[in-house]
N, C-alpha and C positions, 0 to 999 in steps of 0.2 A: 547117227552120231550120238553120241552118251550126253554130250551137251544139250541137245535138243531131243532127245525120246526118251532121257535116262535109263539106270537100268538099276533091275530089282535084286536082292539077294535077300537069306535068308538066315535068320537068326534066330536057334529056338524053333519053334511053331510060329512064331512072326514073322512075315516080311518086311522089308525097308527100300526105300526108294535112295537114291543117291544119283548126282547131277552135276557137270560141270559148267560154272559160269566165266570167262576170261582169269580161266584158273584156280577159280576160287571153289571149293568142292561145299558141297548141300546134301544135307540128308535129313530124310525126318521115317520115322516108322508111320505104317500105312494102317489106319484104322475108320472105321466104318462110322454111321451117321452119331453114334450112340456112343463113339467114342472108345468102342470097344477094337483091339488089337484082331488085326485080318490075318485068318492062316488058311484061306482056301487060296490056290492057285488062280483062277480064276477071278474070284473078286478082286485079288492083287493087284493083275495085269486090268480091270477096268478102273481101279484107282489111281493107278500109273498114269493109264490116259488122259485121265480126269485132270489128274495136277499136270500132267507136261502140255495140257494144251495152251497156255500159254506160249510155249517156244517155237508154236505156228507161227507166231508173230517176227517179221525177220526184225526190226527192231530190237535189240536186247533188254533194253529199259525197259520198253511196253512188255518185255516178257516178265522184266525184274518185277516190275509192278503188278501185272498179274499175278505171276504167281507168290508174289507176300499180301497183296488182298485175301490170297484164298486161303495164306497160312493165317492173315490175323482173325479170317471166319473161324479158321477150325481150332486157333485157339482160346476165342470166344464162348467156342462152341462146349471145347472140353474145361473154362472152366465154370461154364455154365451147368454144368454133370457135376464138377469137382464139389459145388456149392449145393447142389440138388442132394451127394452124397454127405457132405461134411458143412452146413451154413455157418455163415461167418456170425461172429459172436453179437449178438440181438443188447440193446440198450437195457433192455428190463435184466439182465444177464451180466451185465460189466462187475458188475458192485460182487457178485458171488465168488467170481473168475479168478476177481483183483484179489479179494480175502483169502483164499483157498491156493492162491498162487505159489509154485514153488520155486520159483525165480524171482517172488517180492524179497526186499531187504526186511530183516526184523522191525518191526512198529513199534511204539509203545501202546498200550491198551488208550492214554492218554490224546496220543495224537490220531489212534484209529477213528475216537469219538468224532475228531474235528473232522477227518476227511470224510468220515460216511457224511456229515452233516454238510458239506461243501461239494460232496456227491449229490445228494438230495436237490441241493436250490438248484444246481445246476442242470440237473435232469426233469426236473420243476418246470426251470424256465424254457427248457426245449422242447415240452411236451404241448407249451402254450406258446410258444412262436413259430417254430417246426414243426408240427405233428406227423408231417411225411417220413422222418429221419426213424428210419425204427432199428439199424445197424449201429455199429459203432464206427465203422470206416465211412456211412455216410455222413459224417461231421467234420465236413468242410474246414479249410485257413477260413473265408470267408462267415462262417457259420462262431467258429472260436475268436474270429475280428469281433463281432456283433454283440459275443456274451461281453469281450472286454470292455465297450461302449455300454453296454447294460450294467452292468459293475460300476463305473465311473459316477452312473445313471444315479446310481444307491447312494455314491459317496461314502466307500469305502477307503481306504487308507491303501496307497500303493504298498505298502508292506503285507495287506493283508490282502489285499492283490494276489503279489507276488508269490504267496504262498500258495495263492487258489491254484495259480497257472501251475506253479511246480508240483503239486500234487494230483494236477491232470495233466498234464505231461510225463510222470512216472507212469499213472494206472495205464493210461495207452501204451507207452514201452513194456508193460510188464504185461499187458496181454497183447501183446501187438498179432501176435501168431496166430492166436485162437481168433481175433478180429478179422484176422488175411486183408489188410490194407493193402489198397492200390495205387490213390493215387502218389506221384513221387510229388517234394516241395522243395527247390532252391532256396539253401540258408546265402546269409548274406555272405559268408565266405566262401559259399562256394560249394559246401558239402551237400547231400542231397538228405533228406530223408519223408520218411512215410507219413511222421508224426505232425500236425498241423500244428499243434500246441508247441513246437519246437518251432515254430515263424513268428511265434507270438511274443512282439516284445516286453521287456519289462516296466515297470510303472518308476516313477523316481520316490521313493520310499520318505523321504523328510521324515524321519521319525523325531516325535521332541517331546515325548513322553509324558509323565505325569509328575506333577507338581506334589511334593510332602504335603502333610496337613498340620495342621497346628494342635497341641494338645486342647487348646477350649474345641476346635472344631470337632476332634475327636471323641471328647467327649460326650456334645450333642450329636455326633455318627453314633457311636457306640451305645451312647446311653437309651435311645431311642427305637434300638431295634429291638425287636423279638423274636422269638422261634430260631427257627432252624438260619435265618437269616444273622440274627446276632453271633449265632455259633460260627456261621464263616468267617463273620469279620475279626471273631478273636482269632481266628488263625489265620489268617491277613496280617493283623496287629502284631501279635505274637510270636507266630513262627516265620513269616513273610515270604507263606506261602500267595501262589499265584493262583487265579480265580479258580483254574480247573482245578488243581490241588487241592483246592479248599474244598470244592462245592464234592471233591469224588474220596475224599478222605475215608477211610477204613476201620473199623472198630479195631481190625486186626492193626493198625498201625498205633493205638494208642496203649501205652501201660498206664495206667492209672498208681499202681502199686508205687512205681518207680519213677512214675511224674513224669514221664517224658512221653514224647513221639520219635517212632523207626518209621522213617518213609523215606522213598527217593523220586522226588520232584520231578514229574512230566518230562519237561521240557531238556533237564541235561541226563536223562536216563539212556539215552544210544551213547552217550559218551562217557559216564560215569556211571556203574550198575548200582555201586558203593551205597548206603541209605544213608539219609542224612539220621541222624541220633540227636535232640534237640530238647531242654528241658523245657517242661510245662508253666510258665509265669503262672503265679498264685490263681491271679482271677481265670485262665481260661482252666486252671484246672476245676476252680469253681464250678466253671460252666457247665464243663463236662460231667462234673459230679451230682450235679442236678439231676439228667438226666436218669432214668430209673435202669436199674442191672438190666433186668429184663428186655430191655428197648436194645443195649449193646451190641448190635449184631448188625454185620453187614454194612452197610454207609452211614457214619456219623448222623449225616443232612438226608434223610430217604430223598425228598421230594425234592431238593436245589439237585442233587446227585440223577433224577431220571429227568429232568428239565434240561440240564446242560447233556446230558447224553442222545438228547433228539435235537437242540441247538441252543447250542451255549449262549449267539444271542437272548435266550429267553431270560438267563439269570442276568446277563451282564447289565438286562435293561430294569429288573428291580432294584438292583445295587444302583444303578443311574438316577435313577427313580426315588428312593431313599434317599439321596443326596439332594434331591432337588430340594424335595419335601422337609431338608433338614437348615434348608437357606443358606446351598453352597452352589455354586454356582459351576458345571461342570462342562460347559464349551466356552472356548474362549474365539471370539470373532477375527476372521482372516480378509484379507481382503481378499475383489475377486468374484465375478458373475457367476453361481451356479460352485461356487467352492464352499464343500462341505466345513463347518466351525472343526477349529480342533478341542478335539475331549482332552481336558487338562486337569481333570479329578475322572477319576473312578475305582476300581478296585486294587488298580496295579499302586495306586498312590498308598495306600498302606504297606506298603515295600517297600516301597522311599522312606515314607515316615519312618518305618520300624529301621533303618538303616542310619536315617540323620539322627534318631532319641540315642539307640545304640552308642553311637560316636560323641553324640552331645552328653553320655553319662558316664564316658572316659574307655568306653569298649576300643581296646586294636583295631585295626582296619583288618585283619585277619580275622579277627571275633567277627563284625560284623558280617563280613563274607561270608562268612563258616553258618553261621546261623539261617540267613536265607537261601543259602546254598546257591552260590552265584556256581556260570558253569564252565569256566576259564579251569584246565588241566593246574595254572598254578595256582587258584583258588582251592580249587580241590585235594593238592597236594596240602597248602596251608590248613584244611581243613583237618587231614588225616592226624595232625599236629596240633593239633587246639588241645589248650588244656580244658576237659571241662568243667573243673572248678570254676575257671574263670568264666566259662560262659555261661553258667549259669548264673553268677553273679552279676553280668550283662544283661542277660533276661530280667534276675530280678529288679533292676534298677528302671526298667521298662516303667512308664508313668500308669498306674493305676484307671484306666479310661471307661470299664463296661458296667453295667447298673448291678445292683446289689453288692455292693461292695461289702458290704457286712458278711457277707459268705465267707468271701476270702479271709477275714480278720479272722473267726472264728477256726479255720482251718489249722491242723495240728502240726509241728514246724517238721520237716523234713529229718528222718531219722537215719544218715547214710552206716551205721552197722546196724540198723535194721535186719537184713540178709544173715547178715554171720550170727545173729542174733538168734535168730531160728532156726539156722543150723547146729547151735549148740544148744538149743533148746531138744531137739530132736533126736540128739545124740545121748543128752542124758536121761529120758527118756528110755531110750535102749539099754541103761547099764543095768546088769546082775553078775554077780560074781562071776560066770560062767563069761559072760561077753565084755569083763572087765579090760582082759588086753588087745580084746581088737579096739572098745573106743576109747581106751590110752593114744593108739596108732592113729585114728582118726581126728583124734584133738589134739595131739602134736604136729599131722601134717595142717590140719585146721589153721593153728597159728602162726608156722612156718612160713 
């Protein structure tokens, strides 16, 4: 009977087996220890044997059971070959995978910094609690329980949390394949998936931000720093940029000529590609005019610029640092066993300030958005709309707060036909009889 001794046929140069169970039909292709596909006649029929020997059993269960033991051997077995042939993707290997991926969503350069660096602690801390874990599918719900408990450990901020998990939770969906995860996980609704960082719930974020400063505070911040540190905080101050912003700034993003900054802010660059365009207040142009031509190139800040690129904790803890040392006082006390103080000054509060002086010197609420480039579509659309006469005149009104102020006074007053200036310097220049009527044409479309 075909229920119980099945029968083979032949597909290809392969054989196959196939099997009747109270109706239910079974097949599987017949293949040898090594996983390799059987096409002798012979080896077939003692494969056959091999698997139907269970249906000696007059029991059907105890046969059902046999023989799906003997398929979950053989496909233990074949993907124990599949992994010999193609291994699943190695821990030291994720971080390459993930960059190189062509099924990641677009990054910013900005936000790459923070995940490699959040990749880092993380694979830090599993090489010193784990060191067995050398896969990526070997990291456990229970293994990503224990980092969040290690997290909490730090007294990080459930926002900053929240971040870590969703950017390990992307890198594993985006290599999932190359990984070949196994085990399955019950979400609470019900859906199943491979991804353990997908069991992992979220933290409750309390965000309550940072507190403005005051102009005297600002100006013992301000006044007090030096180097390359003084120069982030004028554009903190100034442009109300955010720490990354600051500390990764470009020489390529400054015109000195034109007194402004072309950059587009970290953080709303997936949503808005658009750059913010932003005049230079007197003193940070100061600052920057200090600095020697020759130095121009490449990051404003060299050294805050490759500190925050291996962990931006490193800058965020001199700025903290600075504050202290300046007699301001930057955690404010929570109640509560084992609960981290809340940071209530640090570098984002320059943001704040630059936003309440703004509004306190008669700036739009439009202007002041526009300026620190908040990243709300209808901020942005207000911004495309900003006059910037007016915002510069918002800037200027900005309180005077960084040391040498005498630079600034001396500094020459902003010439805006500057441009057209030298354009018709240029053009007369060019005249001789012979090229009289083309720059006739080019000095009338000039003034047109």
């Amino acid at each position: 009977m075909k229920h119980r001794t099945g029968y083979m046929f032949k597909r290809g140069a392969a054989f196959y087996l196939r099997w009747t169970v109270k109706g239910k039909i079974f097949s599987q292709s017949l293949r040898d220890d090594e996983g390799n596909a059987i096409t002798s006649l012979k080896d077939a029929e003692k494969k056959r044997v091999e698997i139907m020997q269970g249906f000696t059993v007059g029991d059907e269960v105890s046969a059902l059971e046999s023989i799906a033991g003997k398929l979950a051997g053989r496909q233990a077995a074949v993907a124990a070959i599949e992994d010999g042939k193609h291994p699943p993707l190695m821990m030291d290997q994720a971080w390459a995978a993930y960059e190189t991926a062509g099924n990641r969503n677009e990054i910013s350069d900005g936000a790459m910094v923070n995940y490699k660096s959040a990749w880092r602690q993380f694979t830090e801390w599993l090489a010193k609690t784990h060191p067995e874990v050398m896969a990526l599918r070997d990291v456990s719900y229970e293994v990503c329980e224990e980092y969040k408990g290690h997290m909490a450990g730090l007294h990080v901020t459930g926002r900053t949390f929240n971040a870590h998990r969703a950017f390990l939770r992307s890198l594993w969906n985006t290599v999932s394949e190359k990984a070949k995860l196994t085990t399955v996980y019950t979400l609470k609704d019900g859906r199943e998936t491979k991804n353990p960082w997908a069991k992992i719930s979220k933290r409750d974020e309390q965000s309550k931000g940072r507190r403005p400063l005051t102009v005297e505070e600002l100006r013992r911040v301000c006044g007090k720093a030096t180097g390359e540190l003084r120069v982030m905080l004028a554009f903190g101050m100034y442009l109300g940029a955010r720490m990354g912003d600051a500390a990764n700034m470009d020489w390529g993003n400054v015109d000195l000529a034109r007194r402004q900054v072309i950059y587009t802010p970290s953080k709303t660059s997936k949503k808005n590609r658009d750059p913010l365009t932003l005049p230079l207040h007197s003193e940070l142009y100061g600052i920057l005019s200090e600095i020697p031509p020759a130095q121009r190139k490449g990051p404003v800040t060299p050294e805050m610029a490759d500190r925050y690129s291996r962990h931006p904790w490193l800058v965020s803890k001199i700025v903290q640092a600075h504050l202290e040392g300046c007699g301001i006082t930057t955690n404010k006390d929570r109640n509560g066993a084992g609960v981290r103080n809340q940071v209530s000054v640090g570098f984002h509060s320059l943001r704040h300030t630059a936003v309440s002086l703004l509004q306190q010197g008669g700036a739009a609420q439009s202007i002041s958005q526009a300026i620190v480039g908040h990243n709300s579509p209808e901020v942005h659309k207000l911004y495309s709309h900003t006059d910037k006469d007016a915002m510069r005149q918002a800037v200027d009104r900005l309180p005077s707060v960084m040391s040498e102020a005498e630079i600034v006074k001396a500094l020459p007053p902003v010439d805006p036909f500057a441009a057209f200036k030298a354009k018709i310097k240029a053009l007369a220049e060019t005249l001789t009889p012979k090229t009289a009527g083309k720059v006739k044409a080019e000095l009338l479309a000039a003034v047109g």
